[in-house]
C-alpha positions in Angstrom: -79.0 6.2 10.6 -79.6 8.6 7.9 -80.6 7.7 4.3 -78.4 9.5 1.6 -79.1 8.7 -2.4 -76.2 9.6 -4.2 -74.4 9.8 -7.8 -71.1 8.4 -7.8 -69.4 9.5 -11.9 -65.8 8.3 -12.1 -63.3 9.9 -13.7 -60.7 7.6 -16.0 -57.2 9.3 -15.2 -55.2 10.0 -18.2 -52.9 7.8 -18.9 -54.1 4.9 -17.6 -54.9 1.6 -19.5 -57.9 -0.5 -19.6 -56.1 -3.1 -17.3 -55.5 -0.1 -15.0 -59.2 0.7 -15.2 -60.5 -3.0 -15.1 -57.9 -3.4 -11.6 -59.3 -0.3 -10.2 -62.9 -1.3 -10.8 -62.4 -4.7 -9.3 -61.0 -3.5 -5.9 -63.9 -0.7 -5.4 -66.0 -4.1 -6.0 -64.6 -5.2 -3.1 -64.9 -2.1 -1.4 -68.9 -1.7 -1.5 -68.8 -5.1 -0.9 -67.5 -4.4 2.5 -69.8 -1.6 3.2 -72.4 -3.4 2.0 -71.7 -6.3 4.7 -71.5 -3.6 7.6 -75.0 -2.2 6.4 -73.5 1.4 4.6 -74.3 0.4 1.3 -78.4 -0.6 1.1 -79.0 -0.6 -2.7 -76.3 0.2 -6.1 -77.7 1.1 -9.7 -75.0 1.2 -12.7 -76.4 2.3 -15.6 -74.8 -0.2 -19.0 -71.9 1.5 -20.1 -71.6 4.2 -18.1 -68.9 5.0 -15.8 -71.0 6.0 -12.7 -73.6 4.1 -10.2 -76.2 5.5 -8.4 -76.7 4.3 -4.5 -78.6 4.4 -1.4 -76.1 4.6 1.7 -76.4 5.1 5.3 -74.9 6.8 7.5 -75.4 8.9 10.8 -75.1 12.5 9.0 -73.0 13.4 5.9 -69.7 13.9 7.6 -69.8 10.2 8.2 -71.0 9.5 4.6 -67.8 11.3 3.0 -65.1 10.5 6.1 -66.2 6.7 7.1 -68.1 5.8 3.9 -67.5 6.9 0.5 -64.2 8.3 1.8 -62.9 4.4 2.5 -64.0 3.8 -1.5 -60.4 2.6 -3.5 -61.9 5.4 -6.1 -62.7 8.5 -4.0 -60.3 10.6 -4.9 -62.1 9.8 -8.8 -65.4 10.3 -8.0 -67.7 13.2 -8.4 -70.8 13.5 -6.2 -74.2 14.4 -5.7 -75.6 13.4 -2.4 -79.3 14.9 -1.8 -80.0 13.9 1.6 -83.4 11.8 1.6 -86.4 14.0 2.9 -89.6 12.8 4.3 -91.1 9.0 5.0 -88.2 6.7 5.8 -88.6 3.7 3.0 -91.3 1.6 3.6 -92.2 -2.1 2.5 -95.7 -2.0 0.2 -97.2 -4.5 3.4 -97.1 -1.9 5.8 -100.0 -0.6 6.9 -99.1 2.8 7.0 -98.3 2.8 3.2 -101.8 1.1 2.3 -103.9 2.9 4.1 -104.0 5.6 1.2 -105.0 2.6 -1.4 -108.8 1.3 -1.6 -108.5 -2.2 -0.3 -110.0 -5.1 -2.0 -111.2 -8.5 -0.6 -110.1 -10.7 -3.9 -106.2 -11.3 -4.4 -104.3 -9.4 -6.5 -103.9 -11.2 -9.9 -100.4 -11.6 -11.9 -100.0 -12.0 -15.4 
């Protein structure tokens, strides 16, 4: 499964109220909720106040990200995209050994403050 990052702006239509808006919102809720369950929607970012999210979605290529994925989203057909296709090293926990080997290692634990 592919690895896709991408902007999500909705557009208000005119006309509609804010308990129009607040509906709408509340049913794409349970949309990405759904996708989320069945592993298409890994991570969501929604900047306060602003009427877009930013998320990290897989799928198998990006006909399947707009057909099976965002396409099933209650406000598709309101969104704008931008889905740069994630390049390189698939995400990697900091534990793995592959990701620490670049880092001097240290005997001591790490201290928090």
């Amino acid at each position: 499964m592919g690895e896709f990052l991408v902007e999500l702006a909705t557009t208000v239509f005119e006309g509609s109220g804010p308990a129009e808006v607040d509906r709408r919102r509340a049913e794409e809720s349970v949309g990405a909720g759904g996708l989320a369950a069945a592993g298409h929607l890994v991570r969501l970012w929604c900047p306060v106040g602003e009427l877009r999210g930013i998320g990290l979605w897989g799928a198998a290529d990006e006909g399947e990200l707009y057909e099976k994925v965002l396409g099933t989203l209650p406000l598709w057909r309101a969104r704008r995209t931008a889905p740069p296709r994630m390049q390189g090293q698939p995400l990697r926990r900091p534990t793995d050994a592959a990701c620490c080997r670049s880092r001097p290692r240290s005997t001591s634990p790490a201290r928090v403050r």
